[in-house]
C-alpha positions in Angstrom: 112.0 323.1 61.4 115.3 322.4 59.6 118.6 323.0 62.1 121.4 323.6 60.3 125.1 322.5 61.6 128.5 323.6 59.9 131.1 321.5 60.5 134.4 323.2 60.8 138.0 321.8 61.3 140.0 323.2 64.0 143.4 322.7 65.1 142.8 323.1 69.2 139.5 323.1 70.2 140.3 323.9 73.8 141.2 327.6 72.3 138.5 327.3 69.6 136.4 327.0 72.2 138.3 329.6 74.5 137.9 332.2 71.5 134.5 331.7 70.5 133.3 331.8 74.4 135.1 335.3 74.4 132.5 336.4 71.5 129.4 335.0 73.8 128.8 332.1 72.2 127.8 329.2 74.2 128.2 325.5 73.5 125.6 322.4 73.7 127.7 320.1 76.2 125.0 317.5 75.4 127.5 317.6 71.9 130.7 318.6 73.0 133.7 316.7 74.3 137.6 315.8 73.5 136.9 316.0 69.8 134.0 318.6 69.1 132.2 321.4 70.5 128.6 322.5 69.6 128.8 325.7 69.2 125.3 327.6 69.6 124.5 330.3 66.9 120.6 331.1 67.2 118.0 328.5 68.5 117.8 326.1 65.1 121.4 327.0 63.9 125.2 325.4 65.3 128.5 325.3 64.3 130.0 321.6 65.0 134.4 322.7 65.8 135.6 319.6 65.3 139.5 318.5 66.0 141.2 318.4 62.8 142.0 314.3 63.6 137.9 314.1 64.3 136.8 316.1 60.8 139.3 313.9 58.6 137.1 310.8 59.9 134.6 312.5 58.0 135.8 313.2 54.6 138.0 310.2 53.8 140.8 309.7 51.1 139.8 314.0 51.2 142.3 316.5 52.7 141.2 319.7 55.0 141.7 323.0 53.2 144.8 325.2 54.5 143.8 328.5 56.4 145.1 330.2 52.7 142.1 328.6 51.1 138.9 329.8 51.3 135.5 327.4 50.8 132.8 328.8 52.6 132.1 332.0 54.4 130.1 332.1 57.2 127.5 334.6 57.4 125.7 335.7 60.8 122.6 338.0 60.9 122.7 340.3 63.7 120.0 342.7 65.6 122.1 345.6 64.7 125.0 347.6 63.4 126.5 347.8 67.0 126.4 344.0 67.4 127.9 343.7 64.3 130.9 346.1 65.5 131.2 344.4 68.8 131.6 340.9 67.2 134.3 341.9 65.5 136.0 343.9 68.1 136.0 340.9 70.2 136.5 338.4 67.6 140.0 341.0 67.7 140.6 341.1 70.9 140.4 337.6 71.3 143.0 336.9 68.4 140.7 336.6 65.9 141.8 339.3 62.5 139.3 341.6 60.5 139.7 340.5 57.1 138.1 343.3 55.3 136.4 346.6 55.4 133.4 347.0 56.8 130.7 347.4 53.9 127.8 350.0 54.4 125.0 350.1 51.3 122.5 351.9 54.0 120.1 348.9 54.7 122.8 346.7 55.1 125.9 346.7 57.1 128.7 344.3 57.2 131.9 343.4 58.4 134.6 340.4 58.5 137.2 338.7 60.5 139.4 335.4 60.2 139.3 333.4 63.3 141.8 331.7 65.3 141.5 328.8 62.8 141.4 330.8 59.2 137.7 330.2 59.4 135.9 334.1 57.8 133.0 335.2 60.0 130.8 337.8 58.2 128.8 339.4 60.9 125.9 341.8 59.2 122.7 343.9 60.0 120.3 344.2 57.1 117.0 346.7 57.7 114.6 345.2 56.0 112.1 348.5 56.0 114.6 349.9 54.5 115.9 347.8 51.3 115.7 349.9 48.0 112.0 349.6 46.2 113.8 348.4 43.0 114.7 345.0 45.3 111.3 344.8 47.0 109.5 344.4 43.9 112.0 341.6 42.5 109.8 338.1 42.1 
């Protein structure tokens, strides 16, 4: 099975870490210390928060992109419309932003918020019973 890890600059990772604990994420301390954290998503997928310092090591004679600049959006596949609200709401209340409107096309549902670091977050609920027959029969 292939894991997948983002790596993701952050500028403190004791309130990364702080923020993203707030939205029940847990981190792999087998991973984590001073300089990164290994943030748990699902069982086979991880977000690495590494100190800005720490990423630079990684992309050399490269610069990180400003929170104003947008390279990647991270999407999350949730169990349901209300996880997707409470995400966000937490993501909120923890100082995270919502960066757009929530988008509703029946099957799927979606919303997105900024985090403490500029990163975009794109919780979403797709039901798949219920995606349009002119999809379905797209090979």
């Amino acid at each position: 099975m292939t894991k997948v890890f983002v790596n993701l600059p952050v500028r403190d990772l004791k309130k990364t870490k702080e923020f993203f604990g707030r939205l029940r994420f847990s981190f792999n301390p087998m991973f984590t210390d001073d300089n990164a954290a290994c943030m748990v998503i699902s069982e086979d997928n991880y977000a690495m928060l590494l100190a800005d310092k720490f990423f630079m090591g990684f992309i050399p004679g490269r610069e990180i992109c400003d929170a104003e600049s947008t390279e990647v959006l991270v999407a999350l596949s949730l169990d349901s419309r209300a996880e997707v609200d409470e995400i966000v709401s937490k993501a909120v209340a923890a100082g995270g932003s919502e960066y757009r409107e929530k988008q509703d096309y029946g099957w799927m549902y979606g919303r997105a918020f900024k985090d403490i670091n500029g990163h975009i977050w794109e919780p979403f609920y797709m039901d798949m019973d219920a995606i349009p027959e002119e999809m379905k029969n797209k090979k």
